[in-house]
C-alpha positions, -999 to 999 in steps of 0.1 A, spaced: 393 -189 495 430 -192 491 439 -159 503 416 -156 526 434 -129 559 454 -123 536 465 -84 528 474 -85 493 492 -50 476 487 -51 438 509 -24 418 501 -10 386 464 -12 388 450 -7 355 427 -16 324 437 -57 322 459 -73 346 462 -55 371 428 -51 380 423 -85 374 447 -94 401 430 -70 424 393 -81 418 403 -122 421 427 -113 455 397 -99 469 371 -131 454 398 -151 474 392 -131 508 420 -109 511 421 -79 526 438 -54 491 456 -27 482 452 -8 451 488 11 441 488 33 406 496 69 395 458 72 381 440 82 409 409 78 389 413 43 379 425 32 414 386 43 427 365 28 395 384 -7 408 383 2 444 345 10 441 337 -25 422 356 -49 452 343 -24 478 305 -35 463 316 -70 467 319 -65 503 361 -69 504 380 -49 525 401 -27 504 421 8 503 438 27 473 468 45 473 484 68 444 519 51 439 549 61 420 572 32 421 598 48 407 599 72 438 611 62 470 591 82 493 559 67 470 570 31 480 575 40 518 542 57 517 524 26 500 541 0 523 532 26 554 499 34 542 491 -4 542 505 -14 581 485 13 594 450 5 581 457 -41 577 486 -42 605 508 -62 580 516 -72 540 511 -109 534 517 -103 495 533 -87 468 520 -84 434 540 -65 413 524 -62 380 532 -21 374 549 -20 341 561 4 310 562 -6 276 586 15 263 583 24 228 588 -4 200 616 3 177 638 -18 167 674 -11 183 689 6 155 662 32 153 658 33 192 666 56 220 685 49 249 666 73 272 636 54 263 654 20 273 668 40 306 627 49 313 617 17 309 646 1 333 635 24 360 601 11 360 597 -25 350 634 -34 368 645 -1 396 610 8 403 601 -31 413 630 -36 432 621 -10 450 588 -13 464 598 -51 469 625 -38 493 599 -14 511 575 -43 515 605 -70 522 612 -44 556 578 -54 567 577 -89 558 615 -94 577 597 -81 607 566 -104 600 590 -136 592 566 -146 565 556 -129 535 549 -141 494 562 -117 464 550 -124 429 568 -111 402 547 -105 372 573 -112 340 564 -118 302 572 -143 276 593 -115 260 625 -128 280 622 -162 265 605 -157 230 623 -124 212 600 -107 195 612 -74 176 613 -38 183 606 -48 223 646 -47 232 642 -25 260 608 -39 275 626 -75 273 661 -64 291 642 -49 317 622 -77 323 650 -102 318 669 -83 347 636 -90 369 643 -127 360 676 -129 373 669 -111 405 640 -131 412 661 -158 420 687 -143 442 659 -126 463 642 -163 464 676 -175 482 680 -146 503 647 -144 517 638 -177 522 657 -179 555 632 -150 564 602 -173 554 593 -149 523 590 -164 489 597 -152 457 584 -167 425 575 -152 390 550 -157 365 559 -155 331 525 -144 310 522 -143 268 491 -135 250 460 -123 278 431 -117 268 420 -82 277 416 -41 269 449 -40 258 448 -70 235 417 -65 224 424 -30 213 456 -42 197 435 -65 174 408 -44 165 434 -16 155 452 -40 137 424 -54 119 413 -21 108 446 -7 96 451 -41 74 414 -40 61 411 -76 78 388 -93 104 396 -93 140 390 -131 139 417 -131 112 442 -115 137 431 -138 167 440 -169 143 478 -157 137 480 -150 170 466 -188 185 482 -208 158 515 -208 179 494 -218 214 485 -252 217 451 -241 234 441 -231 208 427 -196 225 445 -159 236 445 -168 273 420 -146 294 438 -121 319 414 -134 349 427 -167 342 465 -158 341 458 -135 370 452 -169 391 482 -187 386 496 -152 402 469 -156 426 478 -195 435 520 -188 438 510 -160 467 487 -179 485 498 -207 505 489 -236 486 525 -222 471 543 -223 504 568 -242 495 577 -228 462 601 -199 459 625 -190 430 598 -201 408 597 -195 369 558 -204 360 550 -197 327 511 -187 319 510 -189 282 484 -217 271 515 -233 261 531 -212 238 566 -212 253 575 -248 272 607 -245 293 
């Protein structure tokens, strides 16, 4: 159990990722918090660990709001004692338009969340982890900054601001023993992949397994990486096996992007 002690605060649990994060943190013996606007999805996931026998609480978490974040962080310390990790995995897509046709508000929206919103609760939880001396923080980033695909110019800036604070938090924390890495994920297999190929697939008349292939041809693998799966090399960079990485760039894409 790599996390094992460990309490773990996952944002932006939801359908995928996020609640894969939560559900492996907790198969690794941490102690986890749930964080999301949907109160209803953060008890279906609290519910399932609790069944498991893991500690865990939810809270309902704007990160976008600053009292939200403070709440979260507080909310934590006064039922664990302490915030070992970081996950921050709550996202907006924005809509996908290509620039031309787009809207800056949308863009602004997006920033607030994915960049603003992240910083944010990292700062709230970075408070904690001064007074601790040790604490991990796990950015969770997408391929998007390093493979452009188009009509996702506002979900890629926002992301690619992410990147290049990730390393000056990494060098100004690390005197405070807190790390700061990122992981970088493509393709995951999931809800919201596999709803994206099945809607694709109907509106071109075509197969799913038609839609997987165009999709895998570019990953070496051969195979849409599972979100369980990607959710561990999160997993591994906040445990302590990682301890001596921080300002880390790991990308989790069944090799379809090599640095």
């Amino acid at each position: 159990m790599i996390l094992k002690d460990k309490v773990v605060v996952v944002s932006g649990i939801g359908p995928g990722l996020g609640q894969e994060l939560a559900y492996g943190a907790a198969e690794e013996g941490a102690k986890v918090v749930l964080a999301a606007r949907t109160e209803s999805k953060l008890k279906e996931v609290e519910a399932e660990i609790k069944s498991q026998g893991a500690e865990v609480i939810s809270v309902i978490t704007d990160i976008t709001s600053l009292e939200s974040c403070q709440n979260l962080v507080e909310e934590t310390v006064s039922k664990f004692g302490k915030v070992d990790c970081l996950l921050n995995s709550a996202y907006k897509p924005g809509n996908f338009t290509e620039f031309d046709q787009g809207d800056m508000e949308d863009w602004k929206e997006t920033m607030n969340t994915n960049y603003f919103g992240t910083m944010q609760l990292t700062l709230e939880a970075v408070k904690q982890m001064k007074i601790q001396k040790s604490g991990s923080i796990v950015m969770i980033n997408s391929l998007i900054t390093k493979k452009p695909l188009q009509t996702q110019g506002g979900y890629a800036a926002s992301k690619g601001a992410l990147t290049a604070s990730t390393k000056i938090l990494a060098k100004e924390l690390g005197p405070h023993g807190i790390r700061v890495n990122a992981v970088y994920m493509g393709w995951m297999w999931g809800p919201p992949v596999e709803g994206y190929v099945n809607e694709t697939a109907k509106a071109m008349n075509i197969d799913a397994e038609t839609i997987i292939k165009g999709i895998t041809k570019d990953i070496p693998l051969g195979i849409i990486p599972d979100d369980r799966d990607c959710a561990n090399a999160a997993l591994f960079l906040a445990s302590d096996l990682a301890k001596v990485i921080t300002g880390a760039n790991l990308d989790v894409n069944g090799g379809e992007f090599m640095s």
